[in-house]
VOGU-3710 file (C-alpha; in Angstrom, 3 decimals, decimal comma):
1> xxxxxxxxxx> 6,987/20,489/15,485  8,333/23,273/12,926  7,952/26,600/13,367  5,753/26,636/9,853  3,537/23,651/11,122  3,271/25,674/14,808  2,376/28,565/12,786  -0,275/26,828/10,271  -1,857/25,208/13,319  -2,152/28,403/15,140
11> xxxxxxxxxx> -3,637/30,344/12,286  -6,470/27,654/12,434  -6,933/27,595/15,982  -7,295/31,425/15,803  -9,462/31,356/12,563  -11,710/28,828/13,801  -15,285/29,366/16,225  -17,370/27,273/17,036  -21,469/27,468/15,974  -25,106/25,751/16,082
21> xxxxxxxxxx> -26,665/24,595/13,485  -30,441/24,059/13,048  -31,970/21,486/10,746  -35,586/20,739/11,135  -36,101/19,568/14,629  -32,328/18,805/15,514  -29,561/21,083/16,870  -26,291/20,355/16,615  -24,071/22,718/18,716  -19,990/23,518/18,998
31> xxxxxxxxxx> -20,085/22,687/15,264  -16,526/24,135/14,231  -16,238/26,734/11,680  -12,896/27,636/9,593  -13,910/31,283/8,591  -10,279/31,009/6,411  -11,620/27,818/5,032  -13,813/28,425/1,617  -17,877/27,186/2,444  -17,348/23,878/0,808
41> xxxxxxxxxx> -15,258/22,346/3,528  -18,488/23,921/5,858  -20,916/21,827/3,655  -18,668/19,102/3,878  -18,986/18,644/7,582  -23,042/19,505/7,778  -23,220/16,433/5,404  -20,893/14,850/7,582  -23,056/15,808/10,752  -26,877/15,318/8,252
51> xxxxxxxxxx> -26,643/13,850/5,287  -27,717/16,282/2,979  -25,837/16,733/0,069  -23,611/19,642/-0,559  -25,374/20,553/-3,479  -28,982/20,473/-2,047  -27,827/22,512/0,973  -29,236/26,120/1,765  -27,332/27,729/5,110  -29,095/30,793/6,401
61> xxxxxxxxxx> -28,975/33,265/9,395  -25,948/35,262/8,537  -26,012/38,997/6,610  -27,426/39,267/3,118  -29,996/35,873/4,262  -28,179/33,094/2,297  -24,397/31,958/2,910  -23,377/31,347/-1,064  -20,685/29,427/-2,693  -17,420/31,281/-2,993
71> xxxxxxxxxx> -18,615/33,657/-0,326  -16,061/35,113/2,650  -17,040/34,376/5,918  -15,388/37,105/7,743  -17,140/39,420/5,639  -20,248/37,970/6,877  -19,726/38,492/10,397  -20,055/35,011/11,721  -19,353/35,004/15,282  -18,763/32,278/18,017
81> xxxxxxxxxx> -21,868/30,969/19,011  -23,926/31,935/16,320  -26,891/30,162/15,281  -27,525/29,057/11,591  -30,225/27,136/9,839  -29,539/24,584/7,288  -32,619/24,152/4,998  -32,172/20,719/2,633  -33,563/16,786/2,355  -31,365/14,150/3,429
91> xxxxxxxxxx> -33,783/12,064/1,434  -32,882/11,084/-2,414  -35,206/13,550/-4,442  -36,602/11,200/-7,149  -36,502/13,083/-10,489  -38,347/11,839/-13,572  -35,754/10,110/-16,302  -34,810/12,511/-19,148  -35,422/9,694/-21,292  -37,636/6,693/-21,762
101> xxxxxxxxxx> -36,338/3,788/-19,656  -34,762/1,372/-21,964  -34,749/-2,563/-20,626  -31,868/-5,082/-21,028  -34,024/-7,326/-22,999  -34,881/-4,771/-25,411  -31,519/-4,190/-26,090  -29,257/-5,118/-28,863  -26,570/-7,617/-28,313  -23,705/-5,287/-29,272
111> xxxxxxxxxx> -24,873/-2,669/-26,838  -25,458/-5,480/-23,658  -21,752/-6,304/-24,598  -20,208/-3,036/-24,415  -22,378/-2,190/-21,141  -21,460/-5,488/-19,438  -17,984/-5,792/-20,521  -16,257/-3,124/-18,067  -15,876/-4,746/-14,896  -14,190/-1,898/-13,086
121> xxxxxxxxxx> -14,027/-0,425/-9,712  -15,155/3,055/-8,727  -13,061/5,967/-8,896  -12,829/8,604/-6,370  -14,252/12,399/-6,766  -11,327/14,978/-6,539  -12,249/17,584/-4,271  -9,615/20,062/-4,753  -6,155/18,616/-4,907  -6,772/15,761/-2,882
131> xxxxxxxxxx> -5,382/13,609/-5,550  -2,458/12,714/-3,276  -5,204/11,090/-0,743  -7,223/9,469/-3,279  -4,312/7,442/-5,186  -2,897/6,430/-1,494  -6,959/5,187/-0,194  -6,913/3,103/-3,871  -4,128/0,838/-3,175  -4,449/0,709/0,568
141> xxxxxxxxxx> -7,884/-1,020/0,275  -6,264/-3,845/-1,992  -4,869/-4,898/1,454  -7,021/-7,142/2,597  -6,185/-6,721/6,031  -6,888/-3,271/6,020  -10,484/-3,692/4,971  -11,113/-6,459/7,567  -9,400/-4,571/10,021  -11,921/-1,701/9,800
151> xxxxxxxxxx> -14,997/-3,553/9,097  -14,257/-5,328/13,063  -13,387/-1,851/14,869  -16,260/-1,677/17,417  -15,429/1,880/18,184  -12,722/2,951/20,798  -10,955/5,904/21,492  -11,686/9,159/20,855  -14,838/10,998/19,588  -12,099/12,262/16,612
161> xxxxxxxxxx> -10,360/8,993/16,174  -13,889/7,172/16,078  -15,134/10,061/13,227  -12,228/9,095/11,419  -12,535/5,443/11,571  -15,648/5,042/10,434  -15,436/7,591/7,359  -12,831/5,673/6,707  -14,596/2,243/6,624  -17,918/3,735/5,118
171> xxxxxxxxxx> -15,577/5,281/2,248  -14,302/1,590/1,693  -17,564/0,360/1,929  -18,658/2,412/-0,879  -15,648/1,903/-2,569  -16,144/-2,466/-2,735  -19,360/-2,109/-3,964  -18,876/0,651/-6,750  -18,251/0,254/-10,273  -16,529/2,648/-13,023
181> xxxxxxxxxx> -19,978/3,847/-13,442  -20,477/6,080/-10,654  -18,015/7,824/-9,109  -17,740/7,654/-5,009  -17,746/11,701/-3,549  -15,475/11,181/-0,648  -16,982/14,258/1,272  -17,282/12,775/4,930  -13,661/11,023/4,801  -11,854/13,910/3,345
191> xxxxxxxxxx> -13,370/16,476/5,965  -12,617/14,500/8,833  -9,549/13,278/8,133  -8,244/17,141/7,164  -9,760/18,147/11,143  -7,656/15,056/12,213  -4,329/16,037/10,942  -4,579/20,401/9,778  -1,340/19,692/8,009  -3,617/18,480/4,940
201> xxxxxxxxxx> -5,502/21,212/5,532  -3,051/23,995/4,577  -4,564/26,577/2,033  -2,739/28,441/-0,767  -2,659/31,819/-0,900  -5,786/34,183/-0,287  -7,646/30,958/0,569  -7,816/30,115/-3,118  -8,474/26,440/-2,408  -6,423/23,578/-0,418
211> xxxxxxxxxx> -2,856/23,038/-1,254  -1,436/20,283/-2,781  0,368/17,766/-0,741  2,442/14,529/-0,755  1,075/11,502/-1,753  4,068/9,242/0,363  3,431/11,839/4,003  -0,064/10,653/3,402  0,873/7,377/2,979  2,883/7,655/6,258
221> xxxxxxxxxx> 0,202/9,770/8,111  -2,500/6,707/7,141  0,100/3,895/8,680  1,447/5,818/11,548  -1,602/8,155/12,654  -4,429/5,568/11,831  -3,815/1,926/11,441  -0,884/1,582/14,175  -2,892/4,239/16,636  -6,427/2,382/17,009
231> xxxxxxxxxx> -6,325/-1,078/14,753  -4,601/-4,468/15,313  -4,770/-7,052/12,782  -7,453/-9,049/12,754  -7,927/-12,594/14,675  -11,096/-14,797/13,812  -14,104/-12,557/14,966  -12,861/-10,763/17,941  -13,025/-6,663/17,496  -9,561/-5,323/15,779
241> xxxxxxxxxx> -9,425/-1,977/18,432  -6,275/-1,202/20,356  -6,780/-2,406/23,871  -4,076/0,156/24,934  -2,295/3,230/23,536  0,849/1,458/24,121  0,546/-2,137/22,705  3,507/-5,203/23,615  6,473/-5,673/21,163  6,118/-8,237/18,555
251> xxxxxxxxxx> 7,974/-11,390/19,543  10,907/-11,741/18,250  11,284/-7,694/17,845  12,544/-4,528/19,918  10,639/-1,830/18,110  7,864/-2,905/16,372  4,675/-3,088/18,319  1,593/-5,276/18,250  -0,931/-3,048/15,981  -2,159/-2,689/12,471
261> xxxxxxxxxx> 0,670/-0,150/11,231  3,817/-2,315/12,238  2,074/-6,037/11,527  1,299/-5,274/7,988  4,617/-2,974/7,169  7,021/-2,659/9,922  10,419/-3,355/9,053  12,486/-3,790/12,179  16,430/-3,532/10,907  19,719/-4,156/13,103
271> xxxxxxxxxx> 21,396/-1,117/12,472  25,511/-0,612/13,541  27,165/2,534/14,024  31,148/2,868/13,948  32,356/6,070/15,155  34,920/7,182/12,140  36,990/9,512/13,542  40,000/8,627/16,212  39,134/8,541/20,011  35,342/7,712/19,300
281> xxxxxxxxxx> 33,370/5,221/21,192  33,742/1,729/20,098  30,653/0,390/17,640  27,833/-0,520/18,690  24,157/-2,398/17,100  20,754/-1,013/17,970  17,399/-2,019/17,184  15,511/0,630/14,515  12,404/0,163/12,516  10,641/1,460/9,480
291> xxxxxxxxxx> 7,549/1,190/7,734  8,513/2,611/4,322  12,304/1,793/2,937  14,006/4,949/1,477  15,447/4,561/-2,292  17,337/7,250/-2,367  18,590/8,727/-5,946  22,022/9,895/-7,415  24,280/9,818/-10,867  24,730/6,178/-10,340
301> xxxxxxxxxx> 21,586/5,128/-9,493  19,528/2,509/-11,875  17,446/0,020/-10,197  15,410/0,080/-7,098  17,113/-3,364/-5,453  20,632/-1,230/-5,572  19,497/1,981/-4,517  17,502/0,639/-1,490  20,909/-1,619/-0,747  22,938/1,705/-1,069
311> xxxxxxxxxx> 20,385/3,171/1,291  21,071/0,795/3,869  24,566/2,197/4,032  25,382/5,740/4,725  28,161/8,237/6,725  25,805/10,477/8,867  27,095/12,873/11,273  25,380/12,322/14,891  27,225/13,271/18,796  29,478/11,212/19,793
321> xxxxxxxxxx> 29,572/10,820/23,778  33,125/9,715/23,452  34,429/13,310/21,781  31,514/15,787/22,943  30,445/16,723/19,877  29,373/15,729/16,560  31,565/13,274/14,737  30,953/11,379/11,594  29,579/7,963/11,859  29,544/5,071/9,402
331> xxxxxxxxxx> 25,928/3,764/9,688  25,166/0,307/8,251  21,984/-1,580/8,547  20,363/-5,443/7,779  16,769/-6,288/7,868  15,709/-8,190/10,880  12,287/-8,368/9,966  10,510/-8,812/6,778  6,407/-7,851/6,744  3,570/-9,043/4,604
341> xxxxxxxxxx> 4,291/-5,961/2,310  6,717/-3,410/1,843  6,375/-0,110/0,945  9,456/1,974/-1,012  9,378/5,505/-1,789  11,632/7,043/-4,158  13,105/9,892/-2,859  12,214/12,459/-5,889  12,385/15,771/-4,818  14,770/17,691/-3,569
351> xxxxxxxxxx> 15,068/21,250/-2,361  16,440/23,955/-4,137  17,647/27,276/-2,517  17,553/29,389/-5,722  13,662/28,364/-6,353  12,990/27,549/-2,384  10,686/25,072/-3,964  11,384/20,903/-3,792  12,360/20,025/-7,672  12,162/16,659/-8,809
361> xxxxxxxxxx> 14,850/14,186/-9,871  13,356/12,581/-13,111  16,499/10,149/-13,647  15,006/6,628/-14,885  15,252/4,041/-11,901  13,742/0,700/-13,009  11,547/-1,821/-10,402  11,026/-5,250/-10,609  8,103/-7,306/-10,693  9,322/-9,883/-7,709
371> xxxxxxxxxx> 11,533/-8,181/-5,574  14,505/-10,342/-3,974  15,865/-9,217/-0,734  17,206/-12,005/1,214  20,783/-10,472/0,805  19,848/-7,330/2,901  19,155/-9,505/5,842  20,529/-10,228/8,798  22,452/-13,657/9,066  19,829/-15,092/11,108
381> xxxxxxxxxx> 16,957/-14,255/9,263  18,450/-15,890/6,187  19,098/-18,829/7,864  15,724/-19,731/8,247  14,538/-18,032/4,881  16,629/-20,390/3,182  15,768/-23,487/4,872  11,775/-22,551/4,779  12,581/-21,836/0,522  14,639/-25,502/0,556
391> xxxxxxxxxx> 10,921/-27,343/1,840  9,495/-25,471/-0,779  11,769/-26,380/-3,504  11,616/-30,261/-1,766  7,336/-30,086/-2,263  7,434/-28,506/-5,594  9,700/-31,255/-6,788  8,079/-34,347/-5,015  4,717/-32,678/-6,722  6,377/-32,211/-10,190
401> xxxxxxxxxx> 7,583/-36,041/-9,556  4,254/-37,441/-8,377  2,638/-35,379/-11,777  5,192/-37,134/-13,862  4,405/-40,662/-12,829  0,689/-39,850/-12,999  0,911/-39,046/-16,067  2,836/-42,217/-17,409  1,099/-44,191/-15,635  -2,376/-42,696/-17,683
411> xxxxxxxxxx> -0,578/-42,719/-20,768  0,550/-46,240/-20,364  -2,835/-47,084/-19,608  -4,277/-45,770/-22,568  -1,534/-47,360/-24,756  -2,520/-50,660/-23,506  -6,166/-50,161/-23,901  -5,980/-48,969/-27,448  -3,589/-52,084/-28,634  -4,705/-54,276/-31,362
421> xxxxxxxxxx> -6,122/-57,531/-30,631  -3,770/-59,478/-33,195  -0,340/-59,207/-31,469  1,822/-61,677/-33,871  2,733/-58,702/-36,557  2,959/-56,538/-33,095  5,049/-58,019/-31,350  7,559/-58,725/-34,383  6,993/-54,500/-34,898  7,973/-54,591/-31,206
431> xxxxxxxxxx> 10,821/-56,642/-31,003  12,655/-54,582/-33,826  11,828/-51,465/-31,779  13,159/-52,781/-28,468  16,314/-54,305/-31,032  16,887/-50,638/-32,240  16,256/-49,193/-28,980  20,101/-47,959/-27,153  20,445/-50,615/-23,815  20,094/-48,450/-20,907
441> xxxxxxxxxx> 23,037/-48,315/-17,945  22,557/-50,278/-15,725  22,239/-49,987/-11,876  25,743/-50,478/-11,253  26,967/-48,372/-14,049  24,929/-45,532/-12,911  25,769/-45,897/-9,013  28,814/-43,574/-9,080  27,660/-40,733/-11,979  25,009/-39,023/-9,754
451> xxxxxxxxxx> 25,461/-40,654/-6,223  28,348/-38,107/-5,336  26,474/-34,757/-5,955  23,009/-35,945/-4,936  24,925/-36,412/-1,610  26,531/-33,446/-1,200  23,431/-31,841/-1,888  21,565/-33,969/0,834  24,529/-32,891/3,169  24,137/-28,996/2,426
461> xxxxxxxxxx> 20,285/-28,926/2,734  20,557/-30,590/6,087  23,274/-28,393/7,292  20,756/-25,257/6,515  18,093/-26,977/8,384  20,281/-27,282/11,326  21,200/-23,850/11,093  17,733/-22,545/11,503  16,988/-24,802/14,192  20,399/-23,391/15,954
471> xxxxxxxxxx> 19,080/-20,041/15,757  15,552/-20,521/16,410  12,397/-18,335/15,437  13,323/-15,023/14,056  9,439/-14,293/12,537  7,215/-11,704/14,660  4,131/-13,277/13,170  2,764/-16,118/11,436  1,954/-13,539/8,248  5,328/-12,491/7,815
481> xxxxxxxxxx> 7,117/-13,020/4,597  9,299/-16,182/4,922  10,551/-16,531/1,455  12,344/-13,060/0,861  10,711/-12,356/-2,047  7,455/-9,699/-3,035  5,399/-9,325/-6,182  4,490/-5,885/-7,098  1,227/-5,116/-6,798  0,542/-0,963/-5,787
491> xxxxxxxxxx> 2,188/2,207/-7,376  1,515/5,637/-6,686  2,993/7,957/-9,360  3,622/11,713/-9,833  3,595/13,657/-12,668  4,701/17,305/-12,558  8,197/19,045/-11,919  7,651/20,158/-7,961  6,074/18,531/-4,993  3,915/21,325/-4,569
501> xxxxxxxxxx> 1,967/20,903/-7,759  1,533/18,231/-10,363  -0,745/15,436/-10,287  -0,795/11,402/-8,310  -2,121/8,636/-10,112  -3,063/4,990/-8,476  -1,979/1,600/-10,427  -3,189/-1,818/-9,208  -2,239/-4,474/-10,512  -5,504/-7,020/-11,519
511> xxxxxxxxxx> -3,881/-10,094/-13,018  -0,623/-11,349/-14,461  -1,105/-9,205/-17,973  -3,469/-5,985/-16,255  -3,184/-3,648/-14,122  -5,789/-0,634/-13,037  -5,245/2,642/-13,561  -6,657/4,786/-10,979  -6,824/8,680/-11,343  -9,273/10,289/-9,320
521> xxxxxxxxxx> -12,906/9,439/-10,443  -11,556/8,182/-13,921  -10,461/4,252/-13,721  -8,989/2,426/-16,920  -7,493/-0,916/-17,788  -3,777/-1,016/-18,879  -1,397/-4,108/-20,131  0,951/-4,755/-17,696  3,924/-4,016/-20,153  2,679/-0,453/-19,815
531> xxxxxxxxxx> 4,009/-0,334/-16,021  7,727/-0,246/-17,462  6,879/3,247/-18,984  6,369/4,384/-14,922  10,317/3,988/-14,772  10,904/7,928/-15,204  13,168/10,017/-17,477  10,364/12,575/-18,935  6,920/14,374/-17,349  4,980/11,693/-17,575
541> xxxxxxxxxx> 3,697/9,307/-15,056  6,985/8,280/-12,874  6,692/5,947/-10,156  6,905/7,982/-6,735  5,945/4,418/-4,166  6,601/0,869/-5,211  4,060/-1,308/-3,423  4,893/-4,778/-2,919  3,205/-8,477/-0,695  5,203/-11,245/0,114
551> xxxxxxxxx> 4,992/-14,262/-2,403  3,912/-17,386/-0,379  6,011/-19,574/-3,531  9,334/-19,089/-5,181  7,932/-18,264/-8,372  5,039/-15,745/-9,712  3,579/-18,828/-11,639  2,867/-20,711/-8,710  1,448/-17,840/-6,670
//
């Protein structure tokens, strides 16, 4: 832990008491207070802990009668163990409509059209620069295993984990069933998951709100801390909890383990390190895994495939056994295992001594729609990538041919059926035509043309097979991406000059020509041309993550 997160977590600890709470009849005691934390976050938790909405919520019992909005509370003199009332209905307050209720039927049709014709999610309330949480929560429900994962967690583990857990799957509860009409106030989720991990929690300066943070550490924190800590991925209806803090290795894998973190991103690569400098140890492969790939930026780089490939490898100083100090390595690494998605960050900012803030790179790096990245693999992994890609390829064109004949076979049909009954003038117009018509080759002049290469093809498709079977399974599950290829589907961008300010945006992609456009509680509908603009190069929207899921076919047409 650094000495800044040591000292952040210590300044809670030492800010932080613990008090009861009356509401009504109930009591809830060893309810934690922040006293450096502004009353919001306080009002967060009580509707956490009751229900009541923040803004119906009157806390009394402390000096001056009524705790207000904006107000200090070590000026108040709250002290450990003290008792405060909450006064406030948990119950919806119905109010009497502003204006006369106005029926669908009554209506004009222009008016049902426009109020019908946005079919949009919900957005998500910002609650004080938590737009970094709210743009990673966006595309992480699109996973579908996610969602399920959380809606089968019967509730293990800790009293904190379990708070967490479910905020977390009553948030995207809410969030399924909204619409662009109503906003979703994450107030539960966003106070438990900042007593979860303080980090997110930091405050700026004379407690003038909560700092901003980064959208790819939450990310991270969400995979890591969350899914891969309690969740596994789904099977039929049995529970998705953990069984044990320390779950078995995939098959096939040395590092990735069976939970929901590493199923649904882990990338497990083979990595080789060569000591460069004379009298080093000899080289040697180890096992290392990731769940987000690095794309590292610099002068040359242009697209995300070449940058991540450049990423993969690096000279990195590390101690060398052999020499007794610390020697420069050459480090190179293959993917061993691909997962149902992939996440990639761009590595954007960068730290600079004479501002001692992180500045961004805003070079231009372009991403593709269907990412291709057999090549980065490891020998054996392509092996069977390529023969699983060659069935496709073998279906795809026994359907095509099976369409084909269908389809001349109808059309023949229909020829016949729509002949004319008087076939003398006919079959004279036919006979010309068949006259005129070039002779076709026949069998024996056609043996030799296409024979030779349809052979050799034959040959080298069955060689591949064999290969895989050689080498046996290399997959850790059955969900795993088989065909090397992923179709873009999530980006997170930042727009802004430093990491600690600026502004995160969510994009989801709906369909082949839309994508969603997700920033905070506002949620629009973009062409998908529109995504190239995310590339960089200005202060606009630039992509920050690249979200992508494997592509069960070669092709995003037949997906």
């Amino acid at each position: 832990v650094s000495r800044s997160a040591a000292a952040l977590q210590y300044n809670i600890y030492m800010s932080t008491i613990n008090v009861t709470v009356k509401w009504g009849k109930k009591k809830f005691e060893a309810v934690e207070l922040d006293k450096s934390a502004p009353v919001d976050l306080f009002k967060a938790q009580l509707f956490a802990l009751t229900n009541v909405p923040v803004e119906r919520q009157k806390i009394m019992g402390v000096k001056g009668g009524t705790v207000k909005d904006g107000a200090d509370w070590e000026a108040l003199g709250v002290k450990q163990g003290q008792v405060l009332m909450l006064m406030g209905s948990a119950e919806a307050v119905p109010e009497a409509p502003a204006e006369k209720t106005i029926f669908v039927e009554d209506m004009p049709a222009v008016d049902v059209a426009a109020l019908t014709a946005s079919k949009n999610p919900g957005g998500l309330t910002n609650l004080g620069n938590t737009c970094y949480l709210n743009s990673s929560l966006q595309v992480m429900i699109r996973i579908p295993e996610v969602s399920l994962a959380l809606q089968k967690y019967a509730g293990t583990g800790g009293e904190s984990e379990k708070a967490l857990l479910f905020a977390m799957r009553e948030l995207v509860g809410e969030l399924e069933r909204s619409n662009a009409t109503q906003e979703v106030r994450p107030f539960k989720f966003v106070s438990v998951f900042r007593q979860n991990f303080p980090m997110f929690a930091q405050q700026a300066e004379g407690g003038r709100g909560f700092v901003q943070q980064d959208a790819q550490e939450c990310w991270s924190t969400l995979v890591t801390n969350v899914l891969a800590q309690r969740l596994k991925l789904p099977d039929g209806g049995a529970p998705s909890d953990l069984d044990n803090a320390s779950p078995p290795l995939l098959p096939h894998q040395q590092e990735l383990r069976d939970n929901l973190g590493d199923a649904l991103f882990g990338v497990e690569k083979v990595t080789r390190y060569a000591c460069a400098e004379a009298g080093g140890e000899e080289p040697y492969e180890k096992r290392e895994k990731d769940t987000v790939l690095k794309c590292h930026i610099n002068e040359k780089t242009a697209h995300l495939y070449t940058a991540v490939e450049a990423s993969l490898s690096e000279s990195i100083e590390k101690h060398s056994a052999a020499l007794g100090r610390e020697a420069l390595f050459d480090k190179t690494e293959q993917i061993a295992r691909l997962p149902p998605y992939l996440a990639v960050n761009f590595v954007r900012f960068q730290y600079r001594k004479d501002t001692e803030k992180r500045a961004k790179i805003l070079r231009p790096i372009s991403f593709p729609d269907v990412l291709d990245v057999r090549n980065l693999c490891t020998k054996e992994l392509q092996a069977n990538i390529a023969s699983h890609n060659n069935r496709l390829e073998e279906a795809r064109d026994k359907a095509a041919a099976d369409k084909a004949s269908a389809d001349k076979a109808a059309a023949d049909k229909a020829a016949a059926a729509a002949a004319p009954a008087d076939t003398g003038e006919h079959t004279l117009a036919g006979a010309a035509a068949l006259a005129a018509k070039p002779a076709e080759p026949t069998p024996m002049e056609t043996e030799g043309a296409g024979s030779s290469g349809e052979a050799d093809r034959s040959k080298a498709v069955e060689e591949i097979h064999a290969e895989a079977a050689r080498i046996g399974p290399v997959h850790a599950l059955e969900c795993d991406n088989r065909t090397g290829q992923y179709e873009l589907f999530g980006i997170i961008t930042h727009q802004g000059r430093t990491a600690e300010g600026g502004h995160y945006v969510a994009w989801v992609k709906r369909d082949a020509k839309t994508w969603l456009v997700f920033d905070d509680e506002t949620v629009a509908e973009v062409d998908a041309p529109r995504i190239k603009e995310l590339y960089g190069g200005g202060d606009w929207h630039i992509a920050y993550m690249c979200l992508y899921r494997k592509m069960e076919t070669l092709s995003l047409e037949e997906e």
